[in-house]
KOLRO-435292 format. One record per residue (C-alpha): x, y, z; chain. Coordinates in Angstrom, 3 decimals, m for minus. Layout:
BEGIN
MIMAR        x        y        z unit
MIMAR        X        Y        Z    A
...
This chain:
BEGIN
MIMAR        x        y        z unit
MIMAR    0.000    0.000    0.000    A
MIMAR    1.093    3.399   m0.780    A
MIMAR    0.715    4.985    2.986    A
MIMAR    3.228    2.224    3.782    A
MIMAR    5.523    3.226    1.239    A
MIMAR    5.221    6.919    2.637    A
MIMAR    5.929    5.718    6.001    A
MIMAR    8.759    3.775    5.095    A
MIMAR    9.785    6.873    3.581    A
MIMAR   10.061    9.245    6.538    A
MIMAR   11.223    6.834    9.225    A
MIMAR   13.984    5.312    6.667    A
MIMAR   15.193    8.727    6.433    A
MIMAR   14.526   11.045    9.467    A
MIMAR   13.077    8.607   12.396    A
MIMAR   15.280    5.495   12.125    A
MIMAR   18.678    7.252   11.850    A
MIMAR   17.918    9.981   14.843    A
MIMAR   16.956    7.612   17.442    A
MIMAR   19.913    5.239   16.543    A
MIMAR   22.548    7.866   16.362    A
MIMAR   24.327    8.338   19.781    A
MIMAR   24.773   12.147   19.544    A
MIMAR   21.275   12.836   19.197    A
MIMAR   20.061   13.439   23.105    A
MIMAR   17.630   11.711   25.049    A
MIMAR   15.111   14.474   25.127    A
MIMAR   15.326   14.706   21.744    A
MIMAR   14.936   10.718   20.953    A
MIMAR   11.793   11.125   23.046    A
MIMAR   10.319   13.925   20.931    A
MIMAR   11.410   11.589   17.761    A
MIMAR    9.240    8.912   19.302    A
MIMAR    6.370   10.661   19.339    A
MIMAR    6.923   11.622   15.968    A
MIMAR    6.781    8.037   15.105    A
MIMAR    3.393    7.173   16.959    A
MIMAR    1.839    9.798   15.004    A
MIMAR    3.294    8.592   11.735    A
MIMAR    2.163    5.217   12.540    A
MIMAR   m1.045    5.957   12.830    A
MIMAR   m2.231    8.020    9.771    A
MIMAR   m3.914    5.857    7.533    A
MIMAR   m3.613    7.841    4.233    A
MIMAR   m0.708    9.930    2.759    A
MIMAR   m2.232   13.118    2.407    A
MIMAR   m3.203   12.924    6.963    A
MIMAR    0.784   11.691    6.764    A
MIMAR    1.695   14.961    4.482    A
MIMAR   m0.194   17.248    6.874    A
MIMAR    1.470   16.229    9.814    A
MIMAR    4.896   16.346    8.493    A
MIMAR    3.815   20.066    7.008    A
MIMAR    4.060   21.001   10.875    A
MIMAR    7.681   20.948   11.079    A
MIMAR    9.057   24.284   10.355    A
MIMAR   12.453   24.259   11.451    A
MIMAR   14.503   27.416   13.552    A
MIMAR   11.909   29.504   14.791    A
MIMAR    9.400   27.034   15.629    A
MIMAR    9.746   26.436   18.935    A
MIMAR    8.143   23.158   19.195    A
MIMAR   10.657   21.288   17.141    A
MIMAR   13.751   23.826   17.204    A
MIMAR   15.475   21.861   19.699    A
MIMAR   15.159   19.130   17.859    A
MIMAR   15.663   20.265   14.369    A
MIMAR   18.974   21.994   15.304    A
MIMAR   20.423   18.819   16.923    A
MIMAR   19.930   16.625   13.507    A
MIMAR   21.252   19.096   11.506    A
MIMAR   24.280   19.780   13.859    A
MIMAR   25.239   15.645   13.528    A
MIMAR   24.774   15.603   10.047    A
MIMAR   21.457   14.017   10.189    A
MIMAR   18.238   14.538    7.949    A
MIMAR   15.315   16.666    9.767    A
MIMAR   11.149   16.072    8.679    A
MIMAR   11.677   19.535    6.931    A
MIMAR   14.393   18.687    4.683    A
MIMAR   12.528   15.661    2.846    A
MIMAR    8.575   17.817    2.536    A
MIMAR    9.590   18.735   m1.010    A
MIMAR   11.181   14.969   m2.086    A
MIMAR    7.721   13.723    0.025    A
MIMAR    6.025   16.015   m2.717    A
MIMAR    7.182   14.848   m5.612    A
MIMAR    6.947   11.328   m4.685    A
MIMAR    3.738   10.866   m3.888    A
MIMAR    2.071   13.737   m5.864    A
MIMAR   m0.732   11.362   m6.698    A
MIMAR   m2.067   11.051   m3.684    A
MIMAR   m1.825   14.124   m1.353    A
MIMAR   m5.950   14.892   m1.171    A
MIMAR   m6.277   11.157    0.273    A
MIMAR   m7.090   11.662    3.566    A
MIMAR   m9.224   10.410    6.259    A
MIMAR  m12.791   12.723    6.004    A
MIMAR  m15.689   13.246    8.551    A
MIMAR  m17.674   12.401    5.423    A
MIMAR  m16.680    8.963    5.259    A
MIMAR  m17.619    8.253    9.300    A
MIMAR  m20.373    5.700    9.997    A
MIMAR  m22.895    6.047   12.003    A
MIMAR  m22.307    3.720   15.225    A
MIMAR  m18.622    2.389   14.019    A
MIMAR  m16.121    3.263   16.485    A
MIMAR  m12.703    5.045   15.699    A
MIMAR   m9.681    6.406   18.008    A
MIMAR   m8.805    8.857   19.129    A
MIMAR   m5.580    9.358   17.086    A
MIMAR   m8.484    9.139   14.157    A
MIMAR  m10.250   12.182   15.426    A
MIMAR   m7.725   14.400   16.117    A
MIMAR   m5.771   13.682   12.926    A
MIMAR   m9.158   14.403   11.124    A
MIMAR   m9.028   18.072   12.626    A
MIMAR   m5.342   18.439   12.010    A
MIMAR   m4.866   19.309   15.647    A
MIMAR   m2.137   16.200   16.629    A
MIMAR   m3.187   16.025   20.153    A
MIMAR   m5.205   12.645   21.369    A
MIMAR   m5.625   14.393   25.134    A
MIMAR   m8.244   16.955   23.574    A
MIMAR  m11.825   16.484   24.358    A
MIMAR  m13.214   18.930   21.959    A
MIMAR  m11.759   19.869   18.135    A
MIMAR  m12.455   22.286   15.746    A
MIMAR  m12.651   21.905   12.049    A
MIMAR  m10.947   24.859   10.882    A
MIMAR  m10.234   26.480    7.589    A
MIMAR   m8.388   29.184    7.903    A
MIMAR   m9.499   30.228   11.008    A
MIMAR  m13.143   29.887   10.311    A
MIMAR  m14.397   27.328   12.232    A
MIMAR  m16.522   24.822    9.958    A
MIMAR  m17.703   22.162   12.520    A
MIMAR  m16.579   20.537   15.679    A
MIMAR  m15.241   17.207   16.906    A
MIMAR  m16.040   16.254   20.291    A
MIMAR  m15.587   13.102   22.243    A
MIMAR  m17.836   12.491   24.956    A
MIMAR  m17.187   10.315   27.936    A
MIMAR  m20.672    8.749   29.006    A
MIMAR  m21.748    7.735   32.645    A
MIMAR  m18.763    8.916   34.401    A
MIMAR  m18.987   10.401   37.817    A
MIMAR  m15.638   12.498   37.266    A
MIMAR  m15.185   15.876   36.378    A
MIMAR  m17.175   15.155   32.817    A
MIMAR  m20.586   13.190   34.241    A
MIMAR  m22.206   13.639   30.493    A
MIMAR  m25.514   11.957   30.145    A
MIMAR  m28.311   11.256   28.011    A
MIMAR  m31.150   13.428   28.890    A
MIMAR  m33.419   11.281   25.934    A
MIMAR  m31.910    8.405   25.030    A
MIMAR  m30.081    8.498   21.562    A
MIMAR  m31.227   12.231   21.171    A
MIMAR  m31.211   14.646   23.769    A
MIMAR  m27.414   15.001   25.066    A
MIMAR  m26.181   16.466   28.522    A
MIMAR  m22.994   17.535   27.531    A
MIMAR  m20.278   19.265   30.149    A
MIMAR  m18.217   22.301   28.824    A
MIMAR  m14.411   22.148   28.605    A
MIMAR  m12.842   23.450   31.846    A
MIMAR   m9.683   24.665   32.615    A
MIMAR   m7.895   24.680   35.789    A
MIMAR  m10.658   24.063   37.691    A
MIMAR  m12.584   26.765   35.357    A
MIMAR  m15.230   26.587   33.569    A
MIMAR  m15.912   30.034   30.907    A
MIMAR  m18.472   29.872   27.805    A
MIMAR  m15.704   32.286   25.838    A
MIMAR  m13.278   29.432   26.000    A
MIMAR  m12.789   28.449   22.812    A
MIMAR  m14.160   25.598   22.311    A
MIMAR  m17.289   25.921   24.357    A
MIMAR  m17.826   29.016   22.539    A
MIMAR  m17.496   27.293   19.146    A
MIMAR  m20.235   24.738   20.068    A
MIMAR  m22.831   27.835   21.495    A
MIMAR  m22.026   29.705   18.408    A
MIMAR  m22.303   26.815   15.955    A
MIMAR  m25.248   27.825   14.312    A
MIMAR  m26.471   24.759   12.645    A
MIMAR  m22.679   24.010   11.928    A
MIMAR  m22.095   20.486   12.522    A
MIMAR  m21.168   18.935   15.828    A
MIMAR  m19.870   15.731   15.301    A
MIMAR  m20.094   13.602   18.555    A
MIMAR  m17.604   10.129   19.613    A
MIMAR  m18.623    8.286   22.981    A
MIMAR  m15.199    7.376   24.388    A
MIMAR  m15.516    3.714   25.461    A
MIMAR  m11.944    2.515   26.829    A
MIMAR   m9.560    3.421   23.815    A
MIMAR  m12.369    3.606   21.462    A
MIMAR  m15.141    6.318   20.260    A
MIMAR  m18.320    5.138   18.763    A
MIMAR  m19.562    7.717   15.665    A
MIMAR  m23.198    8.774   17.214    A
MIMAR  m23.688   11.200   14.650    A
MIMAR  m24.334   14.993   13.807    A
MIMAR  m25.513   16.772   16.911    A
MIMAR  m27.054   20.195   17.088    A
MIMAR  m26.203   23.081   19.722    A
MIMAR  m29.786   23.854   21.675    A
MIMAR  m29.109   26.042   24.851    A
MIMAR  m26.745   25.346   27.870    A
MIMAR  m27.776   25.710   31.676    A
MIMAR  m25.374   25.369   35.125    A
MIMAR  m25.644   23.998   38.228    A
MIMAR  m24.775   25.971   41.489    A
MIMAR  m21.527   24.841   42.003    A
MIMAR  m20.435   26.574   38.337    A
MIMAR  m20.568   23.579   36.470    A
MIMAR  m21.656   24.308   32.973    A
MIMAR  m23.200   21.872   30.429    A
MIMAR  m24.816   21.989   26.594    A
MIMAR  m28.022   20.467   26.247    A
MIMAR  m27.405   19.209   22.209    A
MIMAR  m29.892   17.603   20.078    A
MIMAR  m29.078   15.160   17.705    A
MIMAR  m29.809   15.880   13.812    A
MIMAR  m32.125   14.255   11.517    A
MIMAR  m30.575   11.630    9.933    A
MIMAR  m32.017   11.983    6.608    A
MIMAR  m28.894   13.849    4.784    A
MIMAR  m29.935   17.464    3.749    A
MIMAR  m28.243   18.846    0.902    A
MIMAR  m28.000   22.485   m0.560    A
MIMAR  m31.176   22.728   m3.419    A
MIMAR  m28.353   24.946   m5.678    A
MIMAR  m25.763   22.622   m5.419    A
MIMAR  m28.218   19.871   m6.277    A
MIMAR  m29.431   22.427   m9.537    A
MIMAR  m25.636   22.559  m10.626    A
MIMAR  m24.731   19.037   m9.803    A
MIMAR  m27.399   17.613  m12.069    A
MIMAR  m26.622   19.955  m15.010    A
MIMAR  m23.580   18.378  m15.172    A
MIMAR  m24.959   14.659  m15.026    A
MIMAR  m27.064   15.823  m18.025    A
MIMAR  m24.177   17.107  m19.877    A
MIMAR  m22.264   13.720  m19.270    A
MIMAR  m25.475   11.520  m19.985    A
MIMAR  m25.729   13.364  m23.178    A
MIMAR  m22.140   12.187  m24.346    A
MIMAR  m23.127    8.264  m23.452    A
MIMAR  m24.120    6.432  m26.765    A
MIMAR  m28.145    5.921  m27.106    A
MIMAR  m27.868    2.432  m26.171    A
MIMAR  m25.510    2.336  m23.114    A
MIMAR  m28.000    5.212  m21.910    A
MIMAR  m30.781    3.289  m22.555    A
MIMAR  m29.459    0.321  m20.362    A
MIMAR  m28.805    2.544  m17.702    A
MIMAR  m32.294    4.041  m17.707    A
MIMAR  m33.620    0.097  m17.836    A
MIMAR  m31.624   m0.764  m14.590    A
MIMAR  m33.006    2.643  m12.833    A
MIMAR  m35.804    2.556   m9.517    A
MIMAR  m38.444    4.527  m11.689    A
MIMAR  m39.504    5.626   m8.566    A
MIMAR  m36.990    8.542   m7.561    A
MIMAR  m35.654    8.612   m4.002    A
MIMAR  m36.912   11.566   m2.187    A
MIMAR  m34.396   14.118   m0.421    A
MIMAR  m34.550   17.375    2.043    A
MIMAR  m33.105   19.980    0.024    A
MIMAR  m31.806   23.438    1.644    A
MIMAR  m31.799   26.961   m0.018    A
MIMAR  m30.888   30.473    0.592    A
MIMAR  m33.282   33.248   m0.301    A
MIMAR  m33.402   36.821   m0.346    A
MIMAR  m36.198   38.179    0.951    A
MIMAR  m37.699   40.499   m1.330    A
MIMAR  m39.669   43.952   m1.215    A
MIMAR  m43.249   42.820   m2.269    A
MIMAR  m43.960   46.647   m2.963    A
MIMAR  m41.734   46.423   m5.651    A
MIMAR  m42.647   43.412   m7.381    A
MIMAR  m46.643   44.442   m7.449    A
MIMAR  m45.362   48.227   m8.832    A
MIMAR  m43.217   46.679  m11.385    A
MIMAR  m46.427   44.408  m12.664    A
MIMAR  m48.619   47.170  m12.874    A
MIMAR  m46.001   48.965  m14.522    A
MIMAR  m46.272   46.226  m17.652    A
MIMAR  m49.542   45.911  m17.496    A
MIMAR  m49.894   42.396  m18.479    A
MIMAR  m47.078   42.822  m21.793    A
MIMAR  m43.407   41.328  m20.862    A
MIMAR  m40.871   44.024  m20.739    A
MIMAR  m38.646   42.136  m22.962    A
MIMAR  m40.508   40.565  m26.195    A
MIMAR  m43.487   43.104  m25.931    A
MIMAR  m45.837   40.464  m26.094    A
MIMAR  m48.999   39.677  m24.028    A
MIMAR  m48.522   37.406  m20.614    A
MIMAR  m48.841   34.195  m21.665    A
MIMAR  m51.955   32.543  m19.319    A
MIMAR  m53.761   34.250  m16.329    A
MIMAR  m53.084   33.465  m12.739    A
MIMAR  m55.795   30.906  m11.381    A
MIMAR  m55.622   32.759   m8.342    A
MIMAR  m56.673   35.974   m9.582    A
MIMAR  m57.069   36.527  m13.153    A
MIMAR  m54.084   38.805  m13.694    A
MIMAR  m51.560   37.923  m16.554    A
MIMAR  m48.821   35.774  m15.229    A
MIMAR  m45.618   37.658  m15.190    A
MIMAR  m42.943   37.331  m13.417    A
MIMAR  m40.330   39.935  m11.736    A
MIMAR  m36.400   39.641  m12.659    A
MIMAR  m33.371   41.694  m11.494    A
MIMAR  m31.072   42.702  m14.161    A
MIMAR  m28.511   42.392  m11.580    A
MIMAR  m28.325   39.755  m10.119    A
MIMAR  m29.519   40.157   m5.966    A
MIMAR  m26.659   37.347   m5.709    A
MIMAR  m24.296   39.633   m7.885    A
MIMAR  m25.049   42.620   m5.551    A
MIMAR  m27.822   44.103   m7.336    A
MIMAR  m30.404   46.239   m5.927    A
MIMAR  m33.897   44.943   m5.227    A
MIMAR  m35.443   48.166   m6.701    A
MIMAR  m37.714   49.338   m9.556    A
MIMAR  m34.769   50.724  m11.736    A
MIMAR  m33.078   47.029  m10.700    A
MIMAR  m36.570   44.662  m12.350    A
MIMAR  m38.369   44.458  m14.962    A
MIMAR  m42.063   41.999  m15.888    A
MIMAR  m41.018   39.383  m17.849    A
MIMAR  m42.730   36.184  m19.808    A
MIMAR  m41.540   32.504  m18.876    A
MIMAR  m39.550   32.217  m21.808    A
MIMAR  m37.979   35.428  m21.279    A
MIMAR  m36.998   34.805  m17.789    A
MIMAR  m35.241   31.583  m18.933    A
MIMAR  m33.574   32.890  m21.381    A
MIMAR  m32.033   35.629  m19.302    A
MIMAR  m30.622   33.630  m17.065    A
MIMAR  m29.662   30.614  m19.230    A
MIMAR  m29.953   32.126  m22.677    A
């Protein structure tokens, strides 16, 4: 397998050779070590690539120390093979291991989860999916039934979470960063592991509800777990299948037609997401009196009447674009036909 190959790679060069020279010191050798655990356990060479990416040399004062000793004996640091690391295994630097890919009720480690947020610390309760510096979802691992400093508890079974807020020294703060992550979420996802032993079983996509105390300053979230049924963005679904139309267009007639022969004609039903502006209904009545039942474009009379009311069916575009930063205004819209509208934005 390749991630063995890249493994054999780094400790061949950098691991092996430190922690059997006998210049390199002891403290150092231990930080090498640790180096190696974490090597050991990424499971696909683009997780491998970003971990070695943290090694930055003088200046860094993590691996400084460290960094300057190998390079004083003649010895090959992590930074010194990235760019050879590049070019070798070019191919496959996006493989990684992805929240995506987590099921439901399987159980992963703890090295998993933190190497999945790129944080590199398995002592973390709570982690952060980041990109750059905007926080896109959060990792937390949950130790259930304890009577410790972290008694988390189901409030309703398998839904309804009683979840206890990171503390520090003895502290607990909602601004700490993490717990302040989780408040502020905003339908972000909260992924959430209960830590059995060594192991963390995937329970799924948890939502942020409210928090509440007790009166000895404990603090706690109260999360909710998410519909399981996948919701997807209704644009991204628009786009997506454009493009499976262009490709299904290239297939020849009769490899499409044994596809269409093997589909459920019965089409699996999805929740579908969607931003909207919310528009000034002032405007779109004044701009359909305006036309007065002839589209603005063609000059030609509405095509039907609405059912609801008899008027001529028109309907109200913005020549800009509201997504393009165009006004919602009457010198922004204009009545338009079906046909019309379609055509201006596809034609």
């Amino acid at each position: 397998m390749e991630i063995d190959e890249a493994k054999e790679f780094i400790v061949g060069r950098v691991i092996n050779p430190a922690l059997n020279s006998r210049s390199i010191s002891q403290k150092s050798k231990e930080s090498i070590k640790k180096t190696r655990q974490w090597i050991e356990h990424c499971k696909f060479v683009g997780d491998l690539f970003a971990y070695i990416s943290r090694f930055t040399g003088e200046g860094d004062r993590r691996y400084e120390t460290v960094y300057s000793e190998l390079k004083k004996y003649g010895l090959t640091p992590i930074e010194d093979i990235k760019q050879p690391f590049i070019n070798k295994f070019k191919d496959s630097l996006d493989e990684c291991l992805k929240i995506s890919d987590m099921q439901e009720g399987e159980s992963y480690s703890s090295w998993d989860i933190s190497i999945m947020a790129r944080v590199f610390n398995i002592q973390r309760g709570i982690y952060l999916l980041e990109n750059e510096g905007i926080v896109e979802g959060v990792l937390t691992k949950v130790t259930m039934g304890g009577d410790g400093d972290y008694p988390n508890s189901w409030i309703e079974y398998g839904y309804v979470l009683k979840h206890y807020m990171l503390e520090f020294k003895g502290k607990t703060d909602i601004n700490f960063k993490a717990n302040k992550a989780i408040i502020e979420s905003n339908g972000k996802p909260i992924h959430v592991f209960l830590k059995e032993g060594i192991d963390c079983n995937y329970a799924g996509i948890f939502d942020f509800d409210s928090f509440d105390e007790s009166n000895d300053g404990s603090k706690w979230f109260i999360l909710k777990k998410r519909s399981q049924e996948k919701v997807f963005s209704l644009n991204k679904y628009k786009t997506e299948l454009e493009k499976n139309v262009q490709s299904a267009l290239r297939f020849p007639k009769e490899r499409r037609r044994e596809i269409i022969a093997c589909t459920n004609k019965i089409p699996v039903r999805k929740s579908a997401i969607t931003q909207v502006f919310i528009r000034n209904p002032y405007i779109i009545a004044e701009v359909l009196l305006r036309a007065a039942g002839v589209c603005e474009f063609c000059n030609q009379t509405a095509p039907f009447l609405r059912a609801i009311d008899n008027t001529p069916f028109l309907e109200v575009h913005h020549k800009i674009p509201l997504a393009n930063g165009g006004e919602d205004s009457l010198e922004n819209t204009v009545a338009v036909c079906p046909n019309c509208h379609r055509k201006a934005h596809f034609g």
